[in-house]
Residue, then its C-alpha position, 0 to 999 in steps of 0.5 A: x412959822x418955817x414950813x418943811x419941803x412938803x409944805x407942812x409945818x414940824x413939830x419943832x417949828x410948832x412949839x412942839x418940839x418943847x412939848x416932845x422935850x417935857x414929855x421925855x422929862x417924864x418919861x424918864x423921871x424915877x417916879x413919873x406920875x400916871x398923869x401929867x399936864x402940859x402948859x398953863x392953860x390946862x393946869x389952872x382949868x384942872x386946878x380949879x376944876x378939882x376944888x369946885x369936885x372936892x368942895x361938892x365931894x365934901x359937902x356930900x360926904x355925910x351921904x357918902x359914908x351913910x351909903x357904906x354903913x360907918x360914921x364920918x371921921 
């Protein structure tokens, strides 16, 4: 890895470079979402994290609607 004159390493020489050019992408996008993750790791991680919270959400969800009054759908 390049280091500038200061001895500090850019963004560009990092890989962020790739990050500033996919962050821009959704900044300009017509409808960007409110989030947004960047790289593999985080995607798979949020991916699987999501189905463990939605598989404990559903298996609460008797609960859920009891606590509001109304019957499950």
């Amino acid at each position: 890895m390049a280091a500038s004159p200061g001895g500090c390493t850019t963004p560009a020489e990092t890989g962020g470079g790739r990050y500033a050019r996919a962050l821009l992408k959704v900044v300009d996008a017509e409808k960007p979402p409110l989030r947004v993750l960047f790289g593999q790791m985080p995607t798979k991680l949020v991916q699987h994290l999501y189905t463990q919270r939605l598989k404990t959400w559903g298996e609460w969800e008797q609960v859920s609607v009891e606590a509001e009054g109304t019957s499950p759908s």
